[in-house]
C-alpha positions as CSV (number, residue, x, y, z in Angstrom):
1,X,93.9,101.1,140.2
2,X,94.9,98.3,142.5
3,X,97.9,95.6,140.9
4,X,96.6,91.9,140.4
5,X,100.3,90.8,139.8
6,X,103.7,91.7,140.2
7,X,106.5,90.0,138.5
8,X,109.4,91.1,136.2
9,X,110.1,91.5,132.3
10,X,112.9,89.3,131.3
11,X,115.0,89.4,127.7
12,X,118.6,88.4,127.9
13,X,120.0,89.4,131.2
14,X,118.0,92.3,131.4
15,X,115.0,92.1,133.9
16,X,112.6,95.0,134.2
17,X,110.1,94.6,137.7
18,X,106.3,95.7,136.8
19,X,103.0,95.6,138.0
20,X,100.2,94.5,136.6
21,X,96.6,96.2,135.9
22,X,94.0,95.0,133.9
23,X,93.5,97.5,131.1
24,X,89.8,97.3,130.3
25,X,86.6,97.1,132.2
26,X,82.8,95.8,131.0
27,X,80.6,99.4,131.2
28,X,77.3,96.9,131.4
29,X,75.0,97.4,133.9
30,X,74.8,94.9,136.7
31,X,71.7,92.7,136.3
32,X,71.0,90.0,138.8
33,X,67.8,87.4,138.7
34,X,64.6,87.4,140.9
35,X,60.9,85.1,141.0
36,X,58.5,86.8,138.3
37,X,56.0,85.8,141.0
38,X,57.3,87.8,144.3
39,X,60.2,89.4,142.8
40,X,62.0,87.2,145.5
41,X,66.4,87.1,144.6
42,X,67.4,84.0,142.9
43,X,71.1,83.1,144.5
44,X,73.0,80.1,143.1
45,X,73.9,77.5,145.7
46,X,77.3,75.1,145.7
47,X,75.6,71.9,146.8
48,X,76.8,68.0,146.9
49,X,75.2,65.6,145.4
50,X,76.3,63.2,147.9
51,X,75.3,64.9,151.1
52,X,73.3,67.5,149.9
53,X,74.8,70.3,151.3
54,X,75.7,73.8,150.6
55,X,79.2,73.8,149.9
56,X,81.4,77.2,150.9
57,X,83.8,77.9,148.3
58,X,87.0,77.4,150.6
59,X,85.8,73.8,150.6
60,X,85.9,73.7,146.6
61,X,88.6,71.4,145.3
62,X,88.9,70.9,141.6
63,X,88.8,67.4,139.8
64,X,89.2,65.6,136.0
65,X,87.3,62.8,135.0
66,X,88.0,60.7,132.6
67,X,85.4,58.4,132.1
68,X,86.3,55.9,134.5
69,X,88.4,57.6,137.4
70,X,88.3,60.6,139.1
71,X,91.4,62.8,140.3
72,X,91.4,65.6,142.5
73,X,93.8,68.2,142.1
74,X,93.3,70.5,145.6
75,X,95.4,74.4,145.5
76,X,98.4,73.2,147.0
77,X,99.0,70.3,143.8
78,X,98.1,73.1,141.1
79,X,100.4,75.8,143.2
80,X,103.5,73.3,143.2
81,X,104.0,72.7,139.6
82,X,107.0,74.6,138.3
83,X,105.5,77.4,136.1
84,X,102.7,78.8,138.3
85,X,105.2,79.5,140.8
86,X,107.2,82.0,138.2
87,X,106.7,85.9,138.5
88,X,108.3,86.4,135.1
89,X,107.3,87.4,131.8
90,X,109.6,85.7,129.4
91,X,110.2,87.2,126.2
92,X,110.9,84.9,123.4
93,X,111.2,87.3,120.4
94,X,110.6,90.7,118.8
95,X,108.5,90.4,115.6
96,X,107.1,92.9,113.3
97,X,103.8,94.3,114.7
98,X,101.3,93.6,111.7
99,X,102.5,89.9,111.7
100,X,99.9,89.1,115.1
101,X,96.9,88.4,113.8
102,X,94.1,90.4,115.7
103,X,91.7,87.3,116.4
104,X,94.2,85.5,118.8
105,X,94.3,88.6,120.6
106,X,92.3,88.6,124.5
107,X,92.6,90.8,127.3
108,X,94.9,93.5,127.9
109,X,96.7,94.5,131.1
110,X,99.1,97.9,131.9
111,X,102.2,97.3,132.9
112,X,103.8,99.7,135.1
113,X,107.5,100.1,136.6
114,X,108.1,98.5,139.9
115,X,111.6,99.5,141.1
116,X,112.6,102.8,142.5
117,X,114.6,103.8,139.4
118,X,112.2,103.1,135.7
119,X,115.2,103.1,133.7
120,X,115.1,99.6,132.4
121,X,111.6,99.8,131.9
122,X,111.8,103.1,129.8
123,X,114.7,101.6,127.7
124,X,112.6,98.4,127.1
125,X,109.7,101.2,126.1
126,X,111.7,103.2,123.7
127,X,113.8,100.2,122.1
128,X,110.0,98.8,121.4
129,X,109.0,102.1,119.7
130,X,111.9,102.7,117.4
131,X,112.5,99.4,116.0
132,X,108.3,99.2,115.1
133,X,108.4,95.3,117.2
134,X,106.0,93.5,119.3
135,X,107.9,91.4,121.6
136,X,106.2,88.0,122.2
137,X,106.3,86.4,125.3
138,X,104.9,83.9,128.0
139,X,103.7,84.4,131.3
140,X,101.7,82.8,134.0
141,X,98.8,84.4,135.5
142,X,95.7,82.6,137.1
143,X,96.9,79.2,137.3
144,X,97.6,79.5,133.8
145,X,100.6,79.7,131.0
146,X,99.2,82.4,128.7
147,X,101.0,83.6,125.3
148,X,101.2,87.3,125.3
149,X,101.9,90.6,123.1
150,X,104.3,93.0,124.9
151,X,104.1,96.8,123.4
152,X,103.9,100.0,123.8
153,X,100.4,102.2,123.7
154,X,99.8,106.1,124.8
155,X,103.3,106.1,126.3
156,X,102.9,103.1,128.8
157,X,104.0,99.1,127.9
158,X,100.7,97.0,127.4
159,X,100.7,93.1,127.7
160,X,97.8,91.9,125.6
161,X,97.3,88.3,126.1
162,X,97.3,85.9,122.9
163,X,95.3,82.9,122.1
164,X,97.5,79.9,121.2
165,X,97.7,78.8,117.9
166,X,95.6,75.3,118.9
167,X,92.8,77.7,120.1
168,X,92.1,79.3,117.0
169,X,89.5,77.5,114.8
170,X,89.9,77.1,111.2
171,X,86.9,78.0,109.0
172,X,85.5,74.5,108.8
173,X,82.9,75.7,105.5
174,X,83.1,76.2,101.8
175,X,82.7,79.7,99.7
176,X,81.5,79.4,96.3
177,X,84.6,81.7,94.8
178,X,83.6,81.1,91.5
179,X,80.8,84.0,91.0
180,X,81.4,86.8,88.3
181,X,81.6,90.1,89.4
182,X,81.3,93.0,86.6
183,X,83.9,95.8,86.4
184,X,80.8,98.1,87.1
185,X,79.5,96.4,90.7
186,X,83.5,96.7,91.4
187,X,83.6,100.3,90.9
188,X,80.0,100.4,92.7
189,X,81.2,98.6,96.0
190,X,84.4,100.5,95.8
191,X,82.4,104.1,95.6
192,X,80.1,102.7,98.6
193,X,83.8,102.1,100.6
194,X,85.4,105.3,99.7
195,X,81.7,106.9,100.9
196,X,82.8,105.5,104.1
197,X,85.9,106.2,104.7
198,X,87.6,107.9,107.4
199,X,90.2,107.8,110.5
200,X,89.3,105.7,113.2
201,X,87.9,107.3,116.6
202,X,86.7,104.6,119.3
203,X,84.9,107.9,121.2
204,X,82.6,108.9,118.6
205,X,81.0,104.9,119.3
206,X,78.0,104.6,121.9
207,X,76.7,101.4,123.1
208,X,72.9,102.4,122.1
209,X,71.6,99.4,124.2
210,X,73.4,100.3,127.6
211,X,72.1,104.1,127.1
212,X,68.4,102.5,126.5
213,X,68.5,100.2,129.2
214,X,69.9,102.7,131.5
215,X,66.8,105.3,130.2
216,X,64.4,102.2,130.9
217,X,66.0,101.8,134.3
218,X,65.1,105.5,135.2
219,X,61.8,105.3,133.6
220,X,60.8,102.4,135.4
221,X,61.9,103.6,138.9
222,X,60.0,107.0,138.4
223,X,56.5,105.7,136.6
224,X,56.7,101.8,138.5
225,X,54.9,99.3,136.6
226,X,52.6,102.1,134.9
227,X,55.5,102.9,132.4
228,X,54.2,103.3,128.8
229,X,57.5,101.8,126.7
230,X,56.0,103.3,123.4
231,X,55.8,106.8,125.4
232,X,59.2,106.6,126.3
233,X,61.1,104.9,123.5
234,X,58.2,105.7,120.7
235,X,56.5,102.7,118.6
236,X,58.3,100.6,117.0
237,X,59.3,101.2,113.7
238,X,56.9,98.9,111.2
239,X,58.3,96.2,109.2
240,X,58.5,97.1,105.5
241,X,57.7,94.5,102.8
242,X,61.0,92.7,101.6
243,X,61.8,94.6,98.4
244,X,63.7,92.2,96.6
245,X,66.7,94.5,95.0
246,X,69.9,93.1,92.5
247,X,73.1,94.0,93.9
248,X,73.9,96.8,91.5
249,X,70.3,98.4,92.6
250,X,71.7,97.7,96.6
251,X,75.3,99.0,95.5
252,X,73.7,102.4,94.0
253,X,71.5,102.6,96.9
254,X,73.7,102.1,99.6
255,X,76.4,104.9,98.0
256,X,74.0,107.7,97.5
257,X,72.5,107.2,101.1
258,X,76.0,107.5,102.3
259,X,77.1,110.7,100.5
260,X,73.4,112.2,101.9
261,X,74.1,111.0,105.2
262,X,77.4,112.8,105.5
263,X,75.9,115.6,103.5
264,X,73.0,116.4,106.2
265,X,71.5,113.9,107.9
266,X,68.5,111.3,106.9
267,X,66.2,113.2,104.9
268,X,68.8,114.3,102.9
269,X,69.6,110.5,102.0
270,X,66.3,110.0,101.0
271,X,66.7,112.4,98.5
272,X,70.0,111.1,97.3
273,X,69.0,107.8,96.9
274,X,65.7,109.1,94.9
275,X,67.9,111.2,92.9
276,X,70.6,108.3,92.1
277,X,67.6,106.2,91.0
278,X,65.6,109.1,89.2
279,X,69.0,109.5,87.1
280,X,69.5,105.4,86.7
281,X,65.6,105.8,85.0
282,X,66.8,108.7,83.0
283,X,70.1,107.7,81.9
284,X,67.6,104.1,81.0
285,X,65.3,106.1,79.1
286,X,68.2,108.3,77.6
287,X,69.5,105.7,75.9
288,X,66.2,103.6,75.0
289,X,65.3,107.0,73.3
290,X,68.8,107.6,71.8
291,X,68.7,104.1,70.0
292,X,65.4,105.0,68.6
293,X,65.3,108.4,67.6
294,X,69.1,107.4,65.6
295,X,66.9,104.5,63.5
296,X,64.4,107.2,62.8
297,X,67.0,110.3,61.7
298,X,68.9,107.5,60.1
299,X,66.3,106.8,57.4
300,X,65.2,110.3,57.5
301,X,68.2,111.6,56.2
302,X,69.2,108.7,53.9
303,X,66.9,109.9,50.9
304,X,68.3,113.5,51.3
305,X,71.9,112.1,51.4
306,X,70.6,110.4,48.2
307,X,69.3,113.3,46.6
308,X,72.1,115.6,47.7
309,X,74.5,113.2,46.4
310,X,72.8,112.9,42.7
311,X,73.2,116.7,42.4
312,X,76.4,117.4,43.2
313,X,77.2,114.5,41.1
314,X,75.2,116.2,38.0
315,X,75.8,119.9,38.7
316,X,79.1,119.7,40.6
317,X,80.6,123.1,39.1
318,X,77.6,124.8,40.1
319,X,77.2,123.7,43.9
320,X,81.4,125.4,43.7
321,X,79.6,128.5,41.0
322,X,77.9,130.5,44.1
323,X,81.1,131.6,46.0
324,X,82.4,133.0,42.2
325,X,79.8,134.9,40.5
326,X,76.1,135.8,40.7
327,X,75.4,134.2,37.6
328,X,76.8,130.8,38.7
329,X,74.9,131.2,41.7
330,X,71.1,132.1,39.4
331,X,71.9,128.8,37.6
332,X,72.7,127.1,40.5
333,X,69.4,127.8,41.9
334,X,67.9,127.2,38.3
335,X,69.5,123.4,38.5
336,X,68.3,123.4,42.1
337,X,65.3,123.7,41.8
338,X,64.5,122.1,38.6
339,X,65.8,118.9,40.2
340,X,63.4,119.2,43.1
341,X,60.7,119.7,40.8
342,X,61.7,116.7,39.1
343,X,62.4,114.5,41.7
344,X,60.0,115.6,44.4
345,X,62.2,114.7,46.8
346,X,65.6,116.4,48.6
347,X,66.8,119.6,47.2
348,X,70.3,119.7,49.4
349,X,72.1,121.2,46.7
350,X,69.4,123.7,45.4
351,X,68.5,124.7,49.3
352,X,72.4,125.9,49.3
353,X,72.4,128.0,46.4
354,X,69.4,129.6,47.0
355,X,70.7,130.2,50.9
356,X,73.6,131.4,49.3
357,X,71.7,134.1,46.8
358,X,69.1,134.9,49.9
359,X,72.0,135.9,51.8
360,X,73.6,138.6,50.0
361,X,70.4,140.0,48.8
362,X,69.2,140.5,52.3
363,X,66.4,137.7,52.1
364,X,65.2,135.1,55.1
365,X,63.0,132.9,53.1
366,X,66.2,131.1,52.0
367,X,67.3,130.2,55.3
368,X,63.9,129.8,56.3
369,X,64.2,126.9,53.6
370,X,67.3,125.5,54.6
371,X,65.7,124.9,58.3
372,X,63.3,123.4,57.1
373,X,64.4,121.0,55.2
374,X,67.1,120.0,57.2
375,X,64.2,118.9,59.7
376,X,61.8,117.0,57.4
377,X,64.5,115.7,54.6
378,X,62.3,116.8,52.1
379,X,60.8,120.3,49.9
380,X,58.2,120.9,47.8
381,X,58.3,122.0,44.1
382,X,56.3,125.2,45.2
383,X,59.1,126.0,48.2
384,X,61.7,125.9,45.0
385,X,59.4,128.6,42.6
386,X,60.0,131.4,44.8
387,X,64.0,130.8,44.8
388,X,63.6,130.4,41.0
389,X,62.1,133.9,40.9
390,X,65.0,135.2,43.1
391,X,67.2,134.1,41.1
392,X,66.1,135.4,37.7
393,X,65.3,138.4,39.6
394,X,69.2,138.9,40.8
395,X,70.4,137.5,37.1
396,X,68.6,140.8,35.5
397,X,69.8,143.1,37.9
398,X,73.4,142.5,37.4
């Protein structure tokens, strides 16, 4: 790394020499401009208007115009004024860290000790480390007063120069703020960012259009002019139809292609987004179902709650008779199933004590009974003759 500046760190009395290296570098590859025709080199010329000549840049002078005058400003004006002839880097004050705002940040330079002992410039690195500060300072580089961000990254202090506060544009449009947003598409755009969560890691990034243009680089300097771009890059994916989707359907779509992206790769969230809306259409039809089969059992049942509720109103000691005694249980089934012969309609409280009587004597037709007219609601007067029979049947045998 070659130094583009050497000056000193200043705070107090304390002055720290350094060096200066720019910290970053563009990894885009060098393109330059030639005649589609002849594939002739296009070069840029300096060249007066007045005299029409090519102009070398030693004889380039700088100049502002106002309108009505011009004034030149040659190198040995700009390098007389007072603050391009300082080598320091001034520090003004130690702030906390998360009070810079990250858009007036530009580029970033190393700084590294410049004295045979580093002592003041380790001090000044581990004073910056424990207190958690960014010390803010100002510093001339390139014929210009820059603000700039001194602290410490990987061990080494970094001067990452600011924009001033004049440079930063304010957001010059309104945002309609008033929308509703539903508790549900909160949750749903809150599942979609904890889908994507996960520590930062710059290396796992690639700049897909440097790697392409690099592969059509190579590609062109082995195959010339016959290159096939579909041969080496494959066709172009084709446009789908804009599918018009609400932004719960985009929330719901976006999470489960997420979770099957990080579960194994593309095919995977295909799946997982069919699946999410497979079980939306389900979970739809679920309840579209569940409100309509609850109207249907709802009047199903009402006439045998009616029924069931006349007779345990009428026969109330003998729906309590069949735990006691055989006997109670016979007439039970007696008033059972005379009332379903009468009425025609529900026997709840006869279906019980004939259950109850088919039970002990070893019988399934009672339970048999039961089932089925729990499902429909309703009996006929020949499903109550054969309990009758049981039950006169038991009655003589005790």
């Amino acid at each position: 790394m070659r130094a583009i500046w050497k000056g000193a760190i200043t705070f107090g009395l304390v002055n720290v020499p350094v060096k200066l290296f720019s910290a970053t570098e563009s990894h885009d590859i060098s393109l330059h401009q030639v005649h589609d025709a002849d594939g002739g080199r296009i070069r840029y010329q300096r060249r007066c208007e007045k005299c029409g000549e090519v102009v070398p840049y030693s004889d380039i002078d700088k100049a502002y115009d106002d309108g009505d005058r011009t004034v030149v400003l040659t190198d040995e004006d700009l390098e007389s004024l007072p603050v391009e002839r300082s080598r320091e880097i001034d520090v003004i004050e130690f702030v906390p860290s998360e009070q810079i705002d990250p858009i007036m940040m530009q580029s970033a330079y190393y700084l590294a000790p410049d004295s045979k002992s580093s002592k003041s410039y380790v001090l000044l690195l581990r004073t910056l480390e424990e207190t958690e500060r960014t010390a803010v300072v100002t510093f001339t580089l390139r014929q210009k007063t820059r603000l700039g961000a001194l602290r410490v990254r990987d061990g080494v202090l970094v001067l990452q120069g600011l924009l001033w506060e004049d440079e930063v544009r304010a957001a010059d449009f309104d945002i309609d703020d008033s929308v509703t947003l539903s508790s549900k598409e909160m949750e749903m755009s809150a599942a979609l960012v904890s889908s994507f969560e996960s520590d930062f890691d710059p290396g796992t990034f690639t700049d897909e259009y440097q790697v392409q243009l690099q592969q059509l680089i190579q590609a062109k300097l082995e195959q010339g002019e016959a290159l096939d771009t579909e041969e080496t890059f494959g066709a172009p994916a084709e446009e789908e139809g804009g599918e018009v989707l609400d932004l719960m359907e985009a929330l719901r779509r976006s999470v489960a292609a997420s979770r099957g992206k990080r579960a194994g790769g593309e095919d995977a969230a295909e799946e997982a987004a069919d699946d999410e809306k497979d079980s939306a259409a389900e979970v739809d039809e679920e309840e579209e179902a569940t409100g309509t089969e609850g109207r249907r059992s709802t009047s199903a049942r009402t006439p045998a709650k009616g029924s069931a509720a006349k007779g345990s109103t009428t026969k109330g000691s003998s729906a309590k008779a069949p735990a006691k005694s055989s006997t109670a249980r016979s007439g039970a089934a007696k008033s059972g199933g005379s009332t379903s012969a009468k009425s025609g309609g529900s026997t709840s409280a006869g279906s019980t004590s004939a259950e109850s009587s088919g039970a002990k004597s070893g019988g399934s037709s009672g339970r048999t009974t039961k089932a089925s007219s729990s499902r429909t609601g309703r009996s006929t007067e020949t499903e109550s003759k054969p309990r009758t029979t049981r039950a006169k049947t038991e009655k003589k045998s005790a």
